[in-house]
C-alpha positions, 0 to 999 in steps of 0.5 A: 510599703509602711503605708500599706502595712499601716492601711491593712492594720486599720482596715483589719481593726475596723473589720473587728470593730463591724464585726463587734457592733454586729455581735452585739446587735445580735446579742442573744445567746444560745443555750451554750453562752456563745454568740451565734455567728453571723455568716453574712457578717464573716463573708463581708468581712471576708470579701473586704480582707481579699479586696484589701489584699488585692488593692496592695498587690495592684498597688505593689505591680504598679510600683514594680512596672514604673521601677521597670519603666525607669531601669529601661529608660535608662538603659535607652538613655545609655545607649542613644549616648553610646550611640552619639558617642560612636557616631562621632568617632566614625565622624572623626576616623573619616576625618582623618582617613579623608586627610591621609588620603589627600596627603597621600594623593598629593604626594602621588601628584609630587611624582611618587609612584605608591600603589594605593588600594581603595 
């Protein structure tokens, strides 16, 4: 942000500096002691000062869109982790619900009359 403050300050004074080397090319005065004003000269600059603003506004959104980007890769990341994280906890209770099913199973087959609902 320093860097655009910096870019708009020299692009103003070299504006000023243009703008003074046009002044004195035109150098007559009128009757009054002013300068005329050189409207073409005023619309360049003009048009320039918008350009620049717009150049840092671009500059400033694109920034803003890779912040974004990042926030939600990250997010992404945080999930798929959430995920894996899940997916062997399920892993794990299928585990352990195929094992007390073997033992329950198994003790059946010792003669226990148990009613197993599955």
């Amino acid at each position: 942000m320093e860097t655009n403050t910096a870019n708009i300050g020299e692009h103003n004074s070299k504006i000023k500096k243009e703008s003074e080397s046009s002044n004195s090319k035109n150098n007559s005065k009128n009757s009054k002691g002013f300068q005329p004003i050189n409207m073409e000269d005023q619309e360049q600059a003009k048009l320039e000062r918008k350009r620049l603003r717009n150049r840092i506004a671009a500059s400033k959104c694109r920034q803003r869109k890779l912040e974004r980007i990042q926030c939600l890769q990250k997010k992404v990341d945080e999930y798929n982790d959430k995920i894996n994280t899940l997916q062997r906890f399920e892993t794990l209770l299928k585990d352990v619900n195929n094992q007390l099913l073997a033992r329950i199973t198994k003790h059946r087959d010792l003669g226990c009359d148990l009613n197993v609902i599955r």
